[in-house]
N, CA, C and O atoms as CSV, one atom per row, in Angstrom:
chain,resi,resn,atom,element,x,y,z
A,1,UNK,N,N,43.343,21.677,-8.560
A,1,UNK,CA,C,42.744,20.856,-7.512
A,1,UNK,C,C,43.834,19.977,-6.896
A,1,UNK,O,O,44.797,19.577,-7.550
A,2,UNK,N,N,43.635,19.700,-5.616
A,2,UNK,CA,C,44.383,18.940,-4.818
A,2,UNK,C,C,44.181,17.724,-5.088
A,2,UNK,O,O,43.110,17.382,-5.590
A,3,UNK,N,N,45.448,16.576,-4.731
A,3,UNK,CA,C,44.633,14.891,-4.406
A,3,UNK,C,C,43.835,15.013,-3.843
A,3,UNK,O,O,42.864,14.968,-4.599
A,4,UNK,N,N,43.492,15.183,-2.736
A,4,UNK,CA,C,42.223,15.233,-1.687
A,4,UNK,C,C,41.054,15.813,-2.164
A,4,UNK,O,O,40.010,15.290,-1.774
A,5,UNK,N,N,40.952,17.033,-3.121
A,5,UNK,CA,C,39.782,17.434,-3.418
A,5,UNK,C,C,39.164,16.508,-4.126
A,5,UNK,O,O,37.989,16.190,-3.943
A,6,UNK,N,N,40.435,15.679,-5.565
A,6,UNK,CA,C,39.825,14.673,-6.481
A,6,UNK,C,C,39.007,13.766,-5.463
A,6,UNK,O,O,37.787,13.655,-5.336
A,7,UNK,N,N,39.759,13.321,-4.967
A,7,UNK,CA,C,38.913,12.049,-4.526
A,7,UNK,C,C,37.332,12.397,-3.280
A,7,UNK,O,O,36.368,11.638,-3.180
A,8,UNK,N,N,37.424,13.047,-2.896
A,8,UNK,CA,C,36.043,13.912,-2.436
A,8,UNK,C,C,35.055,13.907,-3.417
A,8,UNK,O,O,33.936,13.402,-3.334
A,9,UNK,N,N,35.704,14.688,-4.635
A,9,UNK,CA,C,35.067,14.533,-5.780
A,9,UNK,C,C,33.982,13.672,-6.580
A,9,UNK,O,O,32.837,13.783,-7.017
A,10,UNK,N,N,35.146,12.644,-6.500
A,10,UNK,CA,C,34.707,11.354,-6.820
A,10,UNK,C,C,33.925,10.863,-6.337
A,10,UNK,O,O,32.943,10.430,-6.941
A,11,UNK,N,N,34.138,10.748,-4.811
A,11,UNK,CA,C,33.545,10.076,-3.957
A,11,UNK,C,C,31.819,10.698,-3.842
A,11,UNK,O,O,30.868,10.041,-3.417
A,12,UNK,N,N,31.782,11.863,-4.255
A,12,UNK,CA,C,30.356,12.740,-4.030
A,12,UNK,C,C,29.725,12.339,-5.663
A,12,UNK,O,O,28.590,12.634,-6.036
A,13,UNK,N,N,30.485,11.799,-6.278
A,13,UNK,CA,C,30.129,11.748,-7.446
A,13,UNK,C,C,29.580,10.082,-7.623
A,13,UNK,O,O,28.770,9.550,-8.383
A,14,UNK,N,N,30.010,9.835,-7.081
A,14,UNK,CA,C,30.076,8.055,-6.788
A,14,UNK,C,C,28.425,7.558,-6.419
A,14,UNK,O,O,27.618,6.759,-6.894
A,15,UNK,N,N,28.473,8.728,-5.065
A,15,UNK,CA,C,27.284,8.732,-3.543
A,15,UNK,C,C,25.615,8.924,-5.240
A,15,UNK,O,O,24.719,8.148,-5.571
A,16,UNK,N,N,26.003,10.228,-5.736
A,16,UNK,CA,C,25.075,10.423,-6.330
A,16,UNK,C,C,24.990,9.824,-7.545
A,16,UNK,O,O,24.274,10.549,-8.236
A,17,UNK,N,N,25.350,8.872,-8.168
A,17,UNK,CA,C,25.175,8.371,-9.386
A,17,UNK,C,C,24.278,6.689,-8.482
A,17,UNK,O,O,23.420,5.949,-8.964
A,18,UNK,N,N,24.992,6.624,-7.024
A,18,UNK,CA,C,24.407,5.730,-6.962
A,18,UNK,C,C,22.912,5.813,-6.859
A,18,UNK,O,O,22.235,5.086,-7.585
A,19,UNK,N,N,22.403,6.554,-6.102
A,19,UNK,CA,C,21.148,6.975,-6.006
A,19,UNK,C,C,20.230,7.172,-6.965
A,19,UNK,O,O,19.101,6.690,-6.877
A,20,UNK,N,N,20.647,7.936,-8.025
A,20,UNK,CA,C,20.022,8.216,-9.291
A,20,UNK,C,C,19.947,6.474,-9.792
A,20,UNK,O,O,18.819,6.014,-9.972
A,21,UNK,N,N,20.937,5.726,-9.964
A,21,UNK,CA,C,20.817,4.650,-10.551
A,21,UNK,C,C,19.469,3.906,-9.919
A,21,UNK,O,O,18.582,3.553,-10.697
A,22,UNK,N,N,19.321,3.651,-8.320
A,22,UNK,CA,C,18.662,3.010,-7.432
A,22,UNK,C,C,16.910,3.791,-7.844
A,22,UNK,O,O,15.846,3.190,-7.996
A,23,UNK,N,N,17.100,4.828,-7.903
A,23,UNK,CA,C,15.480,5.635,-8.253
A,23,UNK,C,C,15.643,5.406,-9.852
A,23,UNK,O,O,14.518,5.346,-10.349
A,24,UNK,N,N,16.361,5.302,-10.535
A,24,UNK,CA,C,15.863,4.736,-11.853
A,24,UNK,C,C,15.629,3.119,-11.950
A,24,UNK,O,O,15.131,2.513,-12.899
A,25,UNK,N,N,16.075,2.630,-10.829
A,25,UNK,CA,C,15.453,1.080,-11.519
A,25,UNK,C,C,14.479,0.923,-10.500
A,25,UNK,O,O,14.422,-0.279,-10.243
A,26,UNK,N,N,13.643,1.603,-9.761
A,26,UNK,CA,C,12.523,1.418,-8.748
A,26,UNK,C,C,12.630,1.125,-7.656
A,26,UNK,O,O,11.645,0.889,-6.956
A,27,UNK,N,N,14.440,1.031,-7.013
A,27,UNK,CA,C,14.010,0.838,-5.935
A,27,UNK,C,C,13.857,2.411,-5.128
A,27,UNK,O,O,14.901,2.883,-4.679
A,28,UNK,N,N,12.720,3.107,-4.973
A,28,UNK,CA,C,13.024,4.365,-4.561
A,28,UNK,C,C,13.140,4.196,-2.872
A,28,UNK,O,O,13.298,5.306,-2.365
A,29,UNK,N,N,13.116,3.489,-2.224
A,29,UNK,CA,C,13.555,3.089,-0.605
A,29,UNK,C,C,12.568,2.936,0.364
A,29,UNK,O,O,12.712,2.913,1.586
A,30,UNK,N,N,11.211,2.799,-0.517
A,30,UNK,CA,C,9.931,2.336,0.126
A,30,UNK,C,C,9.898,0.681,0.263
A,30,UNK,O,O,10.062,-0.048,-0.715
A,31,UNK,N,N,9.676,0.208,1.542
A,31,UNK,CA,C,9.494,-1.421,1.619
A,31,UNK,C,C,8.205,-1.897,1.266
A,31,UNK,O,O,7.262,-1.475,1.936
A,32,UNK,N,N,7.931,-2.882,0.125
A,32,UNK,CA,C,7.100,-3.511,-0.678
A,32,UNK,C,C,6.536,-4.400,0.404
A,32,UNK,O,O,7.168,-5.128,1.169
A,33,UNK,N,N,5.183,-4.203,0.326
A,33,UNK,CA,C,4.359,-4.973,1.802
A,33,UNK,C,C,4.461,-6.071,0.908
A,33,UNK,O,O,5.026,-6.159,-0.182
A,34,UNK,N,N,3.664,-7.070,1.717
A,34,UNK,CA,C,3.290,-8.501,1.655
A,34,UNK,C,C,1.800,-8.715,1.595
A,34,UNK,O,O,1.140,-9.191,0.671
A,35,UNK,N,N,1.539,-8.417,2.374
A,35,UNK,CA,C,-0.166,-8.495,2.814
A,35,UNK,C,C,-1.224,-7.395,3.067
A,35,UNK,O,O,-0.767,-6.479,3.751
A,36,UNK,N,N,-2.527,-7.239,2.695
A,36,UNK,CA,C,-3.635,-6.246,2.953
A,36,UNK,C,C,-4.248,-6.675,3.800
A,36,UNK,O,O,-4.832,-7.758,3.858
A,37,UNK,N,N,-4.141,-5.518,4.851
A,37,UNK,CA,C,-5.178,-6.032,5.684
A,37,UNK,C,C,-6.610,-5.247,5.570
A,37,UNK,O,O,-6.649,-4.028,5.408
A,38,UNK,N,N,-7.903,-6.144,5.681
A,38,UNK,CA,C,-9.149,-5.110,5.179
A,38,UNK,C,C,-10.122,-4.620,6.289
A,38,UNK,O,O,-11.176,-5.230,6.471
A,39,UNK,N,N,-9.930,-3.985,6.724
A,39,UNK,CA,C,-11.258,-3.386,7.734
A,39,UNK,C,C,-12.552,-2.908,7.374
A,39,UNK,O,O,-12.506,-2.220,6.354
A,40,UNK,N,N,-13.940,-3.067,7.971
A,40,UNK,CA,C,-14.938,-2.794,7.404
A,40,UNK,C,C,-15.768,-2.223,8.522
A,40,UNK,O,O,-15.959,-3.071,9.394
A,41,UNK,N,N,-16.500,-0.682,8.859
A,41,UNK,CA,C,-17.114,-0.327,10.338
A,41,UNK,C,C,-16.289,-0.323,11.254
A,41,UNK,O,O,-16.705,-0.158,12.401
A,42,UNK,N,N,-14.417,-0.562,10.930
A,42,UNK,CA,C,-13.685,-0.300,12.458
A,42,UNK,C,C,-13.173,-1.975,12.475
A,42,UNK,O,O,-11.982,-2.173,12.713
A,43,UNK,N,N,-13.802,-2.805,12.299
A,43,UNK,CA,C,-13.564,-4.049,12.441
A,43,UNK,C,C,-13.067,-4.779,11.093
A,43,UNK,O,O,-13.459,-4.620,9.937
A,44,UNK,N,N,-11.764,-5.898,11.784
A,44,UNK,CA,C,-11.050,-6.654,10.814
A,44,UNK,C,C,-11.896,-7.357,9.806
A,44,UNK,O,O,-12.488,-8.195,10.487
A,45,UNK,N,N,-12.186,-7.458,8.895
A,45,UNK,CA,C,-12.590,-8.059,7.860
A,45,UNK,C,C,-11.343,-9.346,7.224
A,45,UNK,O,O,-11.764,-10.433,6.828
A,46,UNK,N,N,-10.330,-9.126,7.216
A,46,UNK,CA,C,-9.483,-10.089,6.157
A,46,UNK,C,C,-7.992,-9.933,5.856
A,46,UNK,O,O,-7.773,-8.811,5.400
A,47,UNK,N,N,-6.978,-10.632,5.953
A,47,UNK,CA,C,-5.597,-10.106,5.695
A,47,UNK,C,C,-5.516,-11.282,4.111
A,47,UNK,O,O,-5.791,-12.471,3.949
A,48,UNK,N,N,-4.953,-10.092,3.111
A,48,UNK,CA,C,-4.724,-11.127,2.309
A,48,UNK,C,C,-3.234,-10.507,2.178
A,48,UNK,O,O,-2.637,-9.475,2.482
A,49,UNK,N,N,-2.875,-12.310,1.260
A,49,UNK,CA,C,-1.755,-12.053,0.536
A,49,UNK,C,C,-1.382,-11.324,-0.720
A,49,UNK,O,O,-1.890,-11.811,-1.731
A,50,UNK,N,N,-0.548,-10.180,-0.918
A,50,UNK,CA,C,-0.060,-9.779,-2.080
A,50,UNK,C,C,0.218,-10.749,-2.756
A,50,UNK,O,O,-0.480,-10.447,-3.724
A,51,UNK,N,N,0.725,-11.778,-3.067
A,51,UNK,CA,C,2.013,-12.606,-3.656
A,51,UNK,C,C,1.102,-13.792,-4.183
A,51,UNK,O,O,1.639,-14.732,-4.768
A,52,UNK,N,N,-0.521,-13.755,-3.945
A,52,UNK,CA,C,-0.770,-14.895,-4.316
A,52,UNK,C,C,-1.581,-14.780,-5.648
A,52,UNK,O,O,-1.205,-13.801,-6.293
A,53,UNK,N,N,-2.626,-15.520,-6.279
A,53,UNK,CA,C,-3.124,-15.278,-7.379
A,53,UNK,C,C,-3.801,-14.506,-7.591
A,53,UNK,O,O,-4.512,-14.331,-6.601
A,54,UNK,N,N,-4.158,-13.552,-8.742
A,54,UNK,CA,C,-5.366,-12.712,-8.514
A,54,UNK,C,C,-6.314,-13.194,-8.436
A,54,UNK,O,O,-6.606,-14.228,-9.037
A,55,UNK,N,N,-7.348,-12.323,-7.368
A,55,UNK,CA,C,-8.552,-12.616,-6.863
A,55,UNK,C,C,-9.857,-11.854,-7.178
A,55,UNK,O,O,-10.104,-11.417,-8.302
A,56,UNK,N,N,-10.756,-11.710,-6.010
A,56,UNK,CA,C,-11.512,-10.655,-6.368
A,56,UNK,C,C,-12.272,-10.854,-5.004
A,56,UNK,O,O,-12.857,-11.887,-4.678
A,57,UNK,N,N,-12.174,-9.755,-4.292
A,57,UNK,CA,C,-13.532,-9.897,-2.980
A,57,UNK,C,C,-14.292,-8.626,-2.833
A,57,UNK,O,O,-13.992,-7.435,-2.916
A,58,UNK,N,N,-15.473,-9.350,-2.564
A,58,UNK,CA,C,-16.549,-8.397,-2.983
A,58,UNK,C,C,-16.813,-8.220,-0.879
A,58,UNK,O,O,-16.652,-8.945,0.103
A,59,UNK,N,N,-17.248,-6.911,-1.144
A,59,UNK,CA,C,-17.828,-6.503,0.525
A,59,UNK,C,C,-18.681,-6.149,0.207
A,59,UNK,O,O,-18.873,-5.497,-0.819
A,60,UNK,N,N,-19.547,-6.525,1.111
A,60,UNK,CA,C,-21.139,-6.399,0.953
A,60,UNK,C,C,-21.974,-5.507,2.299
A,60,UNK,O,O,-22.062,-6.198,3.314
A,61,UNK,N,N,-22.397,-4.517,2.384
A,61,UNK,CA,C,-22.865,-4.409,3.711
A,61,UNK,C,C,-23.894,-3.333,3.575
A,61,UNK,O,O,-24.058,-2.589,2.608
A,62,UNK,N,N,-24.657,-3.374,4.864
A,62,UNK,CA,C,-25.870,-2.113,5.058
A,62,UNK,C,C,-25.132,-0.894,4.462
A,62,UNK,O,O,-26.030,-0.062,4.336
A,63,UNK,N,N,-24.430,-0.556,4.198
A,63,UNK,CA,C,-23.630,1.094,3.679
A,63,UNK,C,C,-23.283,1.008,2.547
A,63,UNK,O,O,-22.759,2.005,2.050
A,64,UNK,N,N,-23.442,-0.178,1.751
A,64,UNK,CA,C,-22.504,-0.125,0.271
A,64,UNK,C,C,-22.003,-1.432,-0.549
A,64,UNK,O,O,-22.224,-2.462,0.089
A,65,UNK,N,N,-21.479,-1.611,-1.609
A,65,UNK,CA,C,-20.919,-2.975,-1.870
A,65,UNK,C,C,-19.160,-2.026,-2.501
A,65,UNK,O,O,-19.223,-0.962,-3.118
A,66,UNK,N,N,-18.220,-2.503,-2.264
A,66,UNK,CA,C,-17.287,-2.656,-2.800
A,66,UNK,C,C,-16.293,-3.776,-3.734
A,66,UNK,O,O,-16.164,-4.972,-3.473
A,67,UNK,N,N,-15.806,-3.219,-4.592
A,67,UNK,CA,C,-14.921,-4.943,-5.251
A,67,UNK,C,C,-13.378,-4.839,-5.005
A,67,UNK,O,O,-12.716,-4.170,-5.799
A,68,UNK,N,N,-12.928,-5.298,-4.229
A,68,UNK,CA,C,-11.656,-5.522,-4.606
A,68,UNK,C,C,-10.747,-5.900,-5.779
A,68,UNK,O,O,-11.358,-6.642,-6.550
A,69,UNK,N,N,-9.349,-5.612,-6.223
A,69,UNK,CA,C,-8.795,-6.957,-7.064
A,69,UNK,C,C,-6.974,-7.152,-5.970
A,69,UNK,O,O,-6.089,-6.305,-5.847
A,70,UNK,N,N,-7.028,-8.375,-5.469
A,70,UNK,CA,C,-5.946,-9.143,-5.228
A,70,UNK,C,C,-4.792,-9.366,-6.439
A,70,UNK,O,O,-5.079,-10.151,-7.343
A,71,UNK,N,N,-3.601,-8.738,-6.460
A,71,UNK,CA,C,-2.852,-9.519,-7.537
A,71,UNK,C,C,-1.130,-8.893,-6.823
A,71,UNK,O,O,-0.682,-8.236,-5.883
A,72,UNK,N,N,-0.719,-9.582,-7.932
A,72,UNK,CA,C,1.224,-9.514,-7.435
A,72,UNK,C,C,1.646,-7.784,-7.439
A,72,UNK,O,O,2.535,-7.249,-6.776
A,73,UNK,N,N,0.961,-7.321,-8.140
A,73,UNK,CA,C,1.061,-5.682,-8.078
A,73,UNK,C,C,0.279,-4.876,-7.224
A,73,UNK,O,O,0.107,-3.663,-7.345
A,74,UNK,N,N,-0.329,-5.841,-6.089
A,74,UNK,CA,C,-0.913,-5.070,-4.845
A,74,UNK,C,C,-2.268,-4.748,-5.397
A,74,UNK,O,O,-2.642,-4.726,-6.569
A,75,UNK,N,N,-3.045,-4.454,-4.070
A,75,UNK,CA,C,-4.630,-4.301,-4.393
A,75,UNK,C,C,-5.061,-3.268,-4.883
A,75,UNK,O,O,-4.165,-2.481,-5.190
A,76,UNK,N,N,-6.352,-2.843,-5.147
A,76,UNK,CA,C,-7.335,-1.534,-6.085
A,76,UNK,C,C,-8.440,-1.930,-5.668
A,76,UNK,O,O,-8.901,-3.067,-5.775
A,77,UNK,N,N,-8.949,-0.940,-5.135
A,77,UNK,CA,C,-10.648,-1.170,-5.771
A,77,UNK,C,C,-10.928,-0.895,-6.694
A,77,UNK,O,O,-10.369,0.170,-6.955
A,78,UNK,N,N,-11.605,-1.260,-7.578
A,78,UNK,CA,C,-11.790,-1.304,-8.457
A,78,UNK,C,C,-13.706,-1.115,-9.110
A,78,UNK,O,O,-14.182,-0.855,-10.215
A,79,UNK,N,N,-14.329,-1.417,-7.711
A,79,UNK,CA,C,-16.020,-0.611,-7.823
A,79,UNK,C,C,-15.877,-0.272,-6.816
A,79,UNK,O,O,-14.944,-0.427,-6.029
A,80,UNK,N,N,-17.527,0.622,-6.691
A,80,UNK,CA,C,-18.057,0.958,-5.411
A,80,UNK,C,C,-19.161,1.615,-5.966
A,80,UNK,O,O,-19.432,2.020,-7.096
A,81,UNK,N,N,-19.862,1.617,-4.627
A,81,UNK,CA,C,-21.012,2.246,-5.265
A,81,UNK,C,C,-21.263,3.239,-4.175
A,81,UNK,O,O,-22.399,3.306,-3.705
A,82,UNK,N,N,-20.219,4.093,-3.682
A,82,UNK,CA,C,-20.770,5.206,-3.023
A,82,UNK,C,C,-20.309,6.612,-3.811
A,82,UNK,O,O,-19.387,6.939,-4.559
A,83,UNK,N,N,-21.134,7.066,-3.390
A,83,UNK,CA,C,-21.356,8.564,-4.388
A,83,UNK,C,C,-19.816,9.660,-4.983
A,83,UNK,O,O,-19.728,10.369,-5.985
A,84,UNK,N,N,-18.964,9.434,-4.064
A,84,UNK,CA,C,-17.871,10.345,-5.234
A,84,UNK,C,C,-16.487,9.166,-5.494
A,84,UNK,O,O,-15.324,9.483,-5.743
A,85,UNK,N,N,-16.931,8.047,-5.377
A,85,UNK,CA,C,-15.648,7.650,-6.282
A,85,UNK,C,C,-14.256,7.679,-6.171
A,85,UNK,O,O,-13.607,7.143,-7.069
A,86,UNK,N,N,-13.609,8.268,-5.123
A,86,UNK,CA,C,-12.787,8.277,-4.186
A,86,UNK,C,C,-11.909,7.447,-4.527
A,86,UNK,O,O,-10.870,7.538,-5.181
A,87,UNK,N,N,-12.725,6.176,-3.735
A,87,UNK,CA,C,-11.818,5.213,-3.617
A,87,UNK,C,C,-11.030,4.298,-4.584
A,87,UNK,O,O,-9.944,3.782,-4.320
A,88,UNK,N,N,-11.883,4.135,-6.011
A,88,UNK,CA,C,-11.202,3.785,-6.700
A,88,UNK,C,C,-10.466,4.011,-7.589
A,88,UNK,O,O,-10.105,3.098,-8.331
A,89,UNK,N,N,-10.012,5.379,-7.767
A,89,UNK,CA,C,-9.350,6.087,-7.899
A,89,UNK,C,C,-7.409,6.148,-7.593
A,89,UNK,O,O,-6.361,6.597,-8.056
A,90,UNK,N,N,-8.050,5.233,-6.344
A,90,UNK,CA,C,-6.057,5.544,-5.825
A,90,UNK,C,C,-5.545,4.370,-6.101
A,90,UNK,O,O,-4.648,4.103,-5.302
A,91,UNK,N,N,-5.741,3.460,-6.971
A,91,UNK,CA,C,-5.012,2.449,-8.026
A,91,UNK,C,C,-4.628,1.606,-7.262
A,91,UNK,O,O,-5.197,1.426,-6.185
A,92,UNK,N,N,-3.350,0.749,-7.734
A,92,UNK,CA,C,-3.046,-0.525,-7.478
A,92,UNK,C,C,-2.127,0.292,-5.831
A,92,UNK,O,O,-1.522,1.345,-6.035
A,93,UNK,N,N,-2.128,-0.152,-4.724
A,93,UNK,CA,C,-1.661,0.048,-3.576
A,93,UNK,C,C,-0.745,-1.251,-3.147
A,93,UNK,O,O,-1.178,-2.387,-2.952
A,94,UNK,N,N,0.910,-0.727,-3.024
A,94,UNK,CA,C,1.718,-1.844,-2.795
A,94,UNK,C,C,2.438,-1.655,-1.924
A,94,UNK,O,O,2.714,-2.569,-1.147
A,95,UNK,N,N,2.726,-0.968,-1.851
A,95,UNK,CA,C,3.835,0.068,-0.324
A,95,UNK,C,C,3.725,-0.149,1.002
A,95,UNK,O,O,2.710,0.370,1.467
A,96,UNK,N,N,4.410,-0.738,1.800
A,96,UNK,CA,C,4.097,-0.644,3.165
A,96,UNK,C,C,3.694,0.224,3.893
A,96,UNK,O,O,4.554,1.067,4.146
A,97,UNK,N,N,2.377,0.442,4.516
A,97,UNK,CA,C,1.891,1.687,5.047
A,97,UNK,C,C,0.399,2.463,3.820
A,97,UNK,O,O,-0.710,2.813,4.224
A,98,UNK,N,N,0.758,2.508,2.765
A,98,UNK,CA,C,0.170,2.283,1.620
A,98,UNK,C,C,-1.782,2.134,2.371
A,98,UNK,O,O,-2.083,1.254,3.177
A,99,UNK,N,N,-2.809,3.207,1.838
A,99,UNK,CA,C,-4.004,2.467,2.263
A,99,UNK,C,C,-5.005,2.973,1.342
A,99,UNK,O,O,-4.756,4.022,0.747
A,100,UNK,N,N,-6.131,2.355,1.138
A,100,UNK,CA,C,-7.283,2.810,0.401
A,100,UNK,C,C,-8.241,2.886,1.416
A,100,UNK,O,O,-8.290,2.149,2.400
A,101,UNK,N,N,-9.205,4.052,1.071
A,101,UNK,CA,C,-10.323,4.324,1.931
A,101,UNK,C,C,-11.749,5.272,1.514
A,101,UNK,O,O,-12.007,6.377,1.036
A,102,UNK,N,N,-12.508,3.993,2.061
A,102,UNK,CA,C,-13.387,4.576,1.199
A,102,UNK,C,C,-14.852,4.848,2.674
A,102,UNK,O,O,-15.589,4.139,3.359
A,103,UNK,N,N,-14.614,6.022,2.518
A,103,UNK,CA,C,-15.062,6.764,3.761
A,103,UNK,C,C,-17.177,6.323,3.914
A,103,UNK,O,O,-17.683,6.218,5.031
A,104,UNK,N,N,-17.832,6.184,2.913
A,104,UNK,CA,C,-19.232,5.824,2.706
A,104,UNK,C,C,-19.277,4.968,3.101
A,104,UNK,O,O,-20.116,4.908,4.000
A,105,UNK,N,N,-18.515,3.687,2.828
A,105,UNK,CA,C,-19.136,2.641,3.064
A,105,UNK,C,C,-18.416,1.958,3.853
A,105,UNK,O,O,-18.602,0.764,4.083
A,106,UNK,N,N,-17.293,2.833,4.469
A,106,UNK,CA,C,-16.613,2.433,5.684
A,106,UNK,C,C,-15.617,1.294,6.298
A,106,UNK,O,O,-15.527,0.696,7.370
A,107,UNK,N,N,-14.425,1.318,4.183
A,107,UNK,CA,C,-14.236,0.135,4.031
A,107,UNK,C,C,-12.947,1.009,4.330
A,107,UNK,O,O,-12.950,2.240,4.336
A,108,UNK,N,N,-11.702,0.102,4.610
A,108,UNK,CA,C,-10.392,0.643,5.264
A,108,UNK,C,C,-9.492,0.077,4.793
A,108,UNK,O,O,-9.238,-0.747,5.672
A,109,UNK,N,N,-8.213,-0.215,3.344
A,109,UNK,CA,C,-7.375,-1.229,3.584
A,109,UNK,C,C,-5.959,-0.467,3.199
A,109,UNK,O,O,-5.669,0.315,2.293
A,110,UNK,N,N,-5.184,-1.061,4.326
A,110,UNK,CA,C,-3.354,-0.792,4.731
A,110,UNK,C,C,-2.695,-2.073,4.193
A,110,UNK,O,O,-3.127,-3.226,4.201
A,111,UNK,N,N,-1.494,-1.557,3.705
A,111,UNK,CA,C,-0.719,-2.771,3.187
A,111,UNK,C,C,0.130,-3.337,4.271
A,111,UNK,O,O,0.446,-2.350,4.936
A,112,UNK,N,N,0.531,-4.119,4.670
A,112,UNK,CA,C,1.624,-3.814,5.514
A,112,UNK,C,C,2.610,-5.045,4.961
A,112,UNK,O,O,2.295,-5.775,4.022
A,113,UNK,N,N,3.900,-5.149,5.736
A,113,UNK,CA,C,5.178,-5.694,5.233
A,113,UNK,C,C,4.670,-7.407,6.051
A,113,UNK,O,O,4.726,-8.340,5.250
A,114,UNK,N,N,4.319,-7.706,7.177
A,114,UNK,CA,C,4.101,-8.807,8.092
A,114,UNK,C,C,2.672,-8.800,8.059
A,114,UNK,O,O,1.950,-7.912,7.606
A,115,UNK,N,N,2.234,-10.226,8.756
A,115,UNK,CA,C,0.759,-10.774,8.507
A,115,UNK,C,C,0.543,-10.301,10.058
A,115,UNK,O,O,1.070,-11.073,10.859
A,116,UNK,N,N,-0.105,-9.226,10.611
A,116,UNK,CA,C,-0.859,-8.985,11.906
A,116,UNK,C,C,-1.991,-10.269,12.817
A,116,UNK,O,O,-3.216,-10.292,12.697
A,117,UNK,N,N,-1.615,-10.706,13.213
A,117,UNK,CA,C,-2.437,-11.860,14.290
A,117,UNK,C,C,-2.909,-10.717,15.238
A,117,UNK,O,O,-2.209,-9.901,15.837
A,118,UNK,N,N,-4.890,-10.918,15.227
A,118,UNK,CA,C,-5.305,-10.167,16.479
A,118,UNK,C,C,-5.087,-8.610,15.722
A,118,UNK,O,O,-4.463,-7.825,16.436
A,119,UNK,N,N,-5.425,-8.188,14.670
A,119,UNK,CA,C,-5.237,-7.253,14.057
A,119,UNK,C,C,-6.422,-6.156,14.836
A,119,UNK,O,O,-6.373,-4.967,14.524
A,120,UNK,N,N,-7.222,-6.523,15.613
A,120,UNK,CA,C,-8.429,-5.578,15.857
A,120,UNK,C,C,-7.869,-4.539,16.554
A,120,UNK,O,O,-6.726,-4.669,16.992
A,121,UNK,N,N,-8.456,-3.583,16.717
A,121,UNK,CA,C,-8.056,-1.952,17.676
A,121,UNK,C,C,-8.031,-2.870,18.707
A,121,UNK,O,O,-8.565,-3.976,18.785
A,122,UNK,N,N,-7.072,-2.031,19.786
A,122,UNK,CA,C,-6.850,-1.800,21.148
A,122,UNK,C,C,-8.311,-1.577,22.220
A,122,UNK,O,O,-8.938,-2.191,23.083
A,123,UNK,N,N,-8.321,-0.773,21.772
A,123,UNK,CA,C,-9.840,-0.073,21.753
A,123,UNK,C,C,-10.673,1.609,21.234
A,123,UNK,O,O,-10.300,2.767,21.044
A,124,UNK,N,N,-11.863,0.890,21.185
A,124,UNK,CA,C,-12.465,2.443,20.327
A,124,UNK,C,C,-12.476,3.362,20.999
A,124,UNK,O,O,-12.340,3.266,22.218
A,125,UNK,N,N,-12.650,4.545,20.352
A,125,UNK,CA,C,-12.831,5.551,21.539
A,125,UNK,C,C,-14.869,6.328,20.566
A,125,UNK,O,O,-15.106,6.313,19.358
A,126,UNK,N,N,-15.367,6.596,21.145
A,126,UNK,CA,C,-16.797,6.870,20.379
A,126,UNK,C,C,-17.038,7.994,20.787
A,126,UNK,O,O,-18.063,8.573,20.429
């Protein structure tokens, strides 16, 4: 091998140890939201904070009841009472972009990285 090949070498060797290191300690290169925002029928219901204490909010409506849980490891539902269970199923949600949905009772929640002001649709289309 040449000087030049070594250090190519290296250098490819370098690129990929870093990576492996970065996906072994979690950061896999997804940005960790801040806040849930909750929709209920199409319409804003609630932005909470990830970061604050755990909570618990219950939605209540003509289609269903759901439970939330609020905590530092991002939200879950955690009940529901519509017929297949879906929704609580897809666990603690922390990821920016990140959403739970629970199609019965027409509950909607996205994580996102910033707190949305005026979060409602643009407009519906029906």
């Amino acid at each position: 091998m040449k000087r030049g090949d070594i250090g190519i070498a290296l250098v490819l060797i370098a690129v990929v140890a870093w990576f492996g290191i970065s996906k072994f300690m979690g950061e896999d290169g997804a940005a960790k939201g801040t806040y849930a925002m909750i929709e209920v029928n199409g319409k804003h219901y609630d932005t909470v904070a990830l970061t604050e204490e755990p909570r618990d909010i219950e939605i209540r409506t003509e289609r269903g009841y759901n439970l939330l849980r609020v905590s530092r490891e991002g939200i879950e539902m955690v009940e529901s009472d519509c017929p297949d269970q879906l929704c609580v199923g897809f666990g603690h949600v922390h990821d920016d972009h990140d959403t739970i949905v629970c199609l019965p009772n027409r509950v909607f929640v996205e994580v996102t990285g910033d707190q949305v002001e005026g979060s409602e649709p643009d407009a519906v289309v029906s």
